[in-house]
C-alpha positions, 0 to 999 in steps of 0.5 A: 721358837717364841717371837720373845727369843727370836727378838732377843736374837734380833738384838744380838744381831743388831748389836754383832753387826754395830760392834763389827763396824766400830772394830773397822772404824772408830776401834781400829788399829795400827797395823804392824808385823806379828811381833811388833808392838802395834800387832799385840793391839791389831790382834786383839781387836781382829779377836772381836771380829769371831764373837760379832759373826756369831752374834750376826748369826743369832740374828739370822737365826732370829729372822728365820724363826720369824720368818721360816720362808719355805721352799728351795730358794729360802732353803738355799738362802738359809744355807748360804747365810749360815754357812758363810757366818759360820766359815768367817767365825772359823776363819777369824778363829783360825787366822788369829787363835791358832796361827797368829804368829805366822807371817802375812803374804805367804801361803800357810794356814793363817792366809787360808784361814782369811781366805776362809773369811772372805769366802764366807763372806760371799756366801753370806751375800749369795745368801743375802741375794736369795733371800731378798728373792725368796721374801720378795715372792712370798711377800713377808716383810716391807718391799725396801727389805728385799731389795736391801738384801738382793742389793747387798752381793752387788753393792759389795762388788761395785766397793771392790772395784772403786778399792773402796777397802775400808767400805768394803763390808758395809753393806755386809753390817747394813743387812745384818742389822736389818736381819736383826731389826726384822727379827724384833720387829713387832708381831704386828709387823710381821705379814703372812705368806701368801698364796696365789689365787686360782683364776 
């Protein structure tokens, strides 16, 4: 892949990953009951959240075509990312495309469905935190990059236990926006792989 798409990946990431966080913000909505007249607006916005994983997933894709990140540990960082992307786009397709209608607190396809999401989500983060690892041992991109990364999984955990609901995913959108920026970062930017010397 030529550094130009990888860069308009990057942007599409950038842009997934804002429009994420204006959905759970400033677009909000008021949560009603499937049926009720507040949920017609709740469902609509909650239908963005699949088209801005997809778009985060472009800027992953952009970053590894940067930066390949070779062996087990980028290997399984690459998984764990992709793979938890594209688990919440399945969810989010599935808890609001397919099983909009059925109730919430109950055990059906739309609450697996949610599940989904958020195990997703966790993959995303092991993934985030092997990636951090990875290039940090390889040294291909600025210190403060990885640790951003590694720092994504707990940062998240330290959210949920202070019930920081509304922050939950922030530091989720803030490495996708980091992927997406490192993605477009200028060819100068990019450092090569190093090799330990023998001694």
């Amino acid at each position: 892949m030529s550094s130009q798409r990888a860069r308009v990946l990057g942007v599409i990431g950038i842009v997934g990953s804002l429009l994420w966080l204006a959905l759970g913000t400033v677009l909000a909505p008021d949560w009603g009951p499937p049926g009720s007249r507040n949920y017609l607006s709740y469902e609509t916005i909650n239908r963005l959240w699949g088209p801005c994983f997809a778009a985060m997933l472009a800027g992953y894709v952009g970053l590894f075509a940067r930066y390949p990140l070779p062996g087990r540990l980028g290997w399984a960082a690459r998984a764990g990312i992709v793979g938890g992307l594209v688990a919440m786009f399945a969810g989010n397709v599935g808890e609001f495309w397919f099983f909009t209608n059925q109730a919430y607190g109950e055990i059906n396809p739309r609450n697996l469905s949610w599940m989904l999401v958020l195990l997703g989500i966790l993959s995303l983060l092991i993934g985030c935190l092997l990636l951090g690892l990875a290039a940090r041992r390889q040294h291909v991109w600025p210190e403060y990059a990885s640790v951003l990364f590694m720092l994504a999984l707990p940062a998240t955990i330290l959210l949920l236990l202070a019930q920081a609901i509304s922050l939950m995913f922030t530091s989720v959108i803030v490495v996708g926006v980091l992927a997406g920026g490192l993605a477009l970062a200028p060819a100068a930017a990019a450092r090569p792989l190093t090799t330990p010397t023998p001694t």
